[in-house]
C-alpha positions in Angstrom: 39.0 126.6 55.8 38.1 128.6 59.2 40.4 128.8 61.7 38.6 127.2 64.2 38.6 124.1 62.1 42.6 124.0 62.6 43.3 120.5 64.0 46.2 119.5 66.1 48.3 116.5 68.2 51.1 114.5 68.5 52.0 111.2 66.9 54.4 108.8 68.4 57.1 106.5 65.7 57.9 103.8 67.2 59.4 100.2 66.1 62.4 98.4 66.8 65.8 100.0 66.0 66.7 100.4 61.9 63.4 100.2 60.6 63.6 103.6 59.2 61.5 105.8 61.9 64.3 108.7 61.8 64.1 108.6 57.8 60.3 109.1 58.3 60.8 112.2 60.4 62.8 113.7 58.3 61.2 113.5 54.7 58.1 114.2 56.1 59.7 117.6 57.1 61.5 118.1 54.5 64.7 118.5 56.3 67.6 116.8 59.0 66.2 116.8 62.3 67.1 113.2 63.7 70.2 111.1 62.4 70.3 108.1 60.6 72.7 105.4 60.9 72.5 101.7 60.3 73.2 101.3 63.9 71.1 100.1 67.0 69.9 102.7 69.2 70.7 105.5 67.0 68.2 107.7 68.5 68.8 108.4 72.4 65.8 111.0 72.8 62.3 111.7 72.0 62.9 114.3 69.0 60.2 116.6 68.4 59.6 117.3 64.2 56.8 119.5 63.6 54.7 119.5 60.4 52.7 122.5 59.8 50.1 122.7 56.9 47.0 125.5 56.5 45.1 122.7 58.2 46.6 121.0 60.4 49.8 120.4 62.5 51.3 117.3 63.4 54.4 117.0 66.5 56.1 114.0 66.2 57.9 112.3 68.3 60.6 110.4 67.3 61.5 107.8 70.0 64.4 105.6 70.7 63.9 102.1 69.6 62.0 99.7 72.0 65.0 97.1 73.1 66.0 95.4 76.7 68.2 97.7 78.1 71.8 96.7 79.3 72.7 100.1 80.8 71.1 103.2 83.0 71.3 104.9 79.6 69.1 102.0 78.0 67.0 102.1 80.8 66.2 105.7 80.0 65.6 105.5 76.5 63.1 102.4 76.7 61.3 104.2 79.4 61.0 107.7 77.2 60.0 105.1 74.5 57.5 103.4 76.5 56.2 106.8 78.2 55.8 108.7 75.0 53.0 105.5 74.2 49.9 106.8 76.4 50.8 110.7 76.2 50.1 110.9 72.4 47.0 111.1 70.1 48.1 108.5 67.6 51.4 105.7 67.7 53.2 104.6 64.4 54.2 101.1 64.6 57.0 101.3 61.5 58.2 98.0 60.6 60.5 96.7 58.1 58.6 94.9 55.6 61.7 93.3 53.6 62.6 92.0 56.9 59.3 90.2 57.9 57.8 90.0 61.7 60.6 89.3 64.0 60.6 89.1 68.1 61.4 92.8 68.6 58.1 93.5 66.4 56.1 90.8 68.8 57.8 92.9 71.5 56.2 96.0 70.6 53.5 94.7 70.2 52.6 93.9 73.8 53.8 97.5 74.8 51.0 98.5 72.6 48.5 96.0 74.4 48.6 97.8 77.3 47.8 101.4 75.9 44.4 103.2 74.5 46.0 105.2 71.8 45.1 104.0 68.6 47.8 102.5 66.4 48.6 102.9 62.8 50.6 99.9 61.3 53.2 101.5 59.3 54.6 99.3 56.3 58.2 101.1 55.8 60.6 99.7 52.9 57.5 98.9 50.4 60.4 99.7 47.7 62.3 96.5 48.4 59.5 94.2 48.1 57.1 93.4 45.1 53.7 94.0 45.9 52.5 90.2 46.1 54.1 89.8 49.3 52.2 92.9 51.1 49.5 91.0 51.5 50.5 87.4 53.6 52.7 90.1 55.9 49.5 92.4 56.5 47.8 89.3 57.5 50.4 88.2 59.6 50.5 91.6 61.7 47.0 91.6 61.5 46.6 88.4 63.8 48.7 89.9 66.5 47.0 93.3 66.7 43.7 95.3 65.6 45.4 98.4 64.2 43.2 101.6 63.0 45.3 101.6 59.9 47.5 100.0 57.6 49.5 102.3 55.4 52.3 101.1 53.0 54.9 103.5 52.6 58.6 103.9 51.6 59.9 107.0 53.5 63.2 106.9 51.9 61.7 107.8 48.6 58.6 109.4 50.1 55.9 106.9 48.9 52.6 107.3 50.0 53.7 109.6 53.1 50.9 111.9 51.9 48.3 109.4 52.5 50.0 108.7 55.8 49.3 112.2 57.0 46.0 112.1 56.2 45.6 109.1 58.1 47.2 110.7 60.9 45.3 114.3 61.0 41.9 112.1 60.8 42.6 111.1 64.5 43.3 114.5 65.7 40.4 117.0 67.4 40.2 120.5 66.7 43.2 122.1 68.4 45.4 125.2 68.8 49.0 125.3 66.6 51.3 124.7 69.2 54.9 125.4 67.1 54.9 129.0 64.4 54.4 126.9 60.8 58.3 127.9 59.9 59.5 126.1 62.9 60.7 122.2 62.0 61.4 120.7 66.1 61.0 121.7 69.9 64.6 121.1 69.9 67.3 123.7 70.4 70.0 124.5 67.5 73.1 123.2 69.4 70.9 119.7 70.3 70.7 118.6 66.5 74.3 120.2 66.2 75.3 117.9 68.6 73.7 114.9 66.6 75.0 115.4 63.8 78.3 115.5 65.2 77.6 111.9 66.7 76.0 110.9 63.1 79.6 110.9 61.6 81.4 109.3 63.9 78.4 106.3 64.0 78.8 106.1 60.2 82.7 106.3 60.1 83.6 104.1 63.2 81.9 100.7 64.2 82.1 98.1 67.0 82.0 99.0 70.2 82.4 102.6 69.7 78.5 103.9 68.9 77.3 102.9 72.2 80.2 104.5 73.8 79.9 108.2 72.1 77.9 111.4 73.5 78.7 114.6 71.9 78.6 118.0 74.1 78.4 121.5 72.1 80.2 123.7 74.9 80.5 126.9 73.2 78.3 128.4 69.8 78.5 131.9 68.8 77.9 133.8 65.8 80.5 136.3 64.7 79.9 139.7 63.2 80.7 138.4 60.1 77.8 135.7 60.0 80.3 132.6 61.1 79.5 130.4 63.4 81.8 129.1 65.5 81.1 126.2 67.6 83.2 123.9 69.5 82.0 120.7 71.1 83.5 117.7 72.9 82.7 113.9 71.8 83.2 112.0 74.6 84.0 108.0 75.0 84.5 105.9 78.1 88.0 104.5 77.4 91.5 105.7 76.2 91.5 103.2 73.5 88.1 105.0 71.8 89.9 108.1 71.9 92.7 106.6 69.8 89.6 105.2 67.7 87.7 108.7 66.9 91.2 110.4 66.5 92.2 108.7 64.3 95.8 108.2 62.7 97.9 111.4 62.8 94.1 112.8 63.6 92.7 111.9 60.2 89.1 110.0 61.4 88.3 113.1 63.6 89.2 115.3 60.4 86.8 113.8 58.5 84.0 113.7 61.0 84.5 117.7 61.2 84.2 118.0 57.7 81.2 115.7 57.0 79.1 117.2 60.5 80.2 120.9 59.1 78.5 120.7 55.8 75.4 119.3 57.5 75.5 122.0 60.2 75.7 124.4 57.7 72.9 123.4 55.7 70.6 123.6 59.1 71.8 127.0 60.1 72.4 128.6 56.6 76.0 129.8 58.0 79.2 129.5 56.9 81.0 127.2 60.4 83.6 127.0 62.1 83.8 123.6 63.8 86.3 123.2 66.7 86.3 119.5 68.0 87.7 118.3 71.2 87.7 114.4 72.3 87.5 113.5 76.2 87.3 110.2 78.1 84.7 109.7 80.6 84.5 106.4 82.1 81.8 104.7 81.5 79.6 107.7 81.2 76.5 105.4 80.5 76.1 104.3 84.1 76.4 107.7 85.6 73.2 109.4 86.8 75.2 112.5 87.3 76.7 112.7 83.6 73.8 111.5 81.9 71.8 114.6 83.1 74.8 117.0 81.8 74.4 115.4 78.4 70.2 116.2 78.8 69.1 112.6 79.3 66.4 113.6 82.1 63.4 111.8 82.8 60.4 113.7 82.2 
């Protein structure tokens, strides 16, 4: 194929928070970019994955889930969500079929009333449901919303992701390749560090704590030797979730180093040193000032 038939754009996931969007992301690169945890809100900014073929390149964005917001921190993710809608060439609805329609999905929905972009309905979890009940929940979704396509996937096993791409490249135009082919996200090294970090401490601590967590890399440096070291602060908004993410005699914050280190080695294909530091700042998720230092900036 010519060059000039390369096509190119950007496709926006979207769907309420857990329905699998970050899973998506990453199997369809092929490696961790966005973090997964079985919380809400996991995913506090747009995350760029690229996916490069001879053809064809697709940016995603990965957005933070569409929710009311109860902080100036929610406020800022539902408006990146909400902003990423009209600024793309094709939007993702994922849903969670074992779960059925639920009001966050009806939501969504009128979000997507108000833009142009077409919308693919995206039928995530088809691996936990037998195929006889795809049909009544199409027609369910179908009565809310004319969607350019329905595709049934699982992207925790990678089921028909394939045909999901294709689906997606059919609504791009001709267009220049915006990211090298070897390059995976727009987003710098220490960012997905950084969420990693915050990955192990979502999946080892629980309550009140996930909200409360934002994870700073202040210093990363390779060594003549091909180490890394990094050091990076997690910070929480009150002395009680320090205790928390330390852990007794340090052990919870022990763990979370050892877990985020193997990870972090995997991205950067270096050995790591891992340094981590926890700090209390008061509630950090009201505060325009600290929300910028941590990169959450309106576009």
């Amino acid at each position: 194929m010519s060059k000039s038939k390369f096509k190119s754009g950007f496709a926006a996931i979207i769907g309420r928070p857990n329905v699998g969007k970050s899973t998506l992301m990453n199997q369809v690169i092929g490696q961790k970019i966005a973090i997964m945890s079985d919380k809400p809100q996991t995913t506090r900014n747009k995350i760029h994955g690229v996916y490069t073929t001879e053809q064809a390149q697709i940016v995603f964005l990965d957005t933070p889930g569409i929710h009311k917001p109860t902080s100036k921190l929610g406020d800022y993710m539902m408006k990146t969500a909400q902003g990423s809608l009209s600024e793309v060439d094709v939007v993702l609805f994922l849903v969670d079929v074992a779960e059925g329609i639920g009001g966050g999905d009806r939501f969504i929905i009128e979000q997507l009333k108000k833009v142009k972009t077409p919308v693919i309905l995206v039928l995530n979890k088809i691996d936990q449901v037998v195929p006889e009940q795809l049909l009544p929940i199409i027609a369910q979704y179908k009565e809310l919303y004319e969607f350019a396509e329905i595709v049934p996937i699982s992207a925790k096993l990678g089921n028909n992701v394939n045909t999901l791409l294709e689906q997606i490249i059919k609504y791009f135009s001709e267009g220049p390749q915006y990211y090298p082919a070897d390059q995976v996200t727009d987003h710098p090294e220490q960012f997905v560090c950084a969420e990693l970090i915050r990955e192990k401490i979502l999946h080892l601590t629980h309550e009140e704590i996930p909200h409360s967590i934002a994870v700073s890399i202040e210093d990363m440096r390779s060594e003549a030797n091909g180490l890394v070291r990094i050091s990076a602060v997690i910070y929480v908004e009150r002395d009680s979730q320090k205790g928390i993410v330390i852990g007794k005699q340090g052990a919870l914050l022990k763990e979370v180093g050892r877990r985020a280190r193997h990870d972090i080695e995997a991205l950067l294909g270096s050995k790591t040193f891992l340094e981590l530091w926890v700090k209390v700042k008061k509630d950090w998720r009201n505060q325009d000032r600290v929300l910028k230092d941590l990169g959450f900036r309106e576009e």
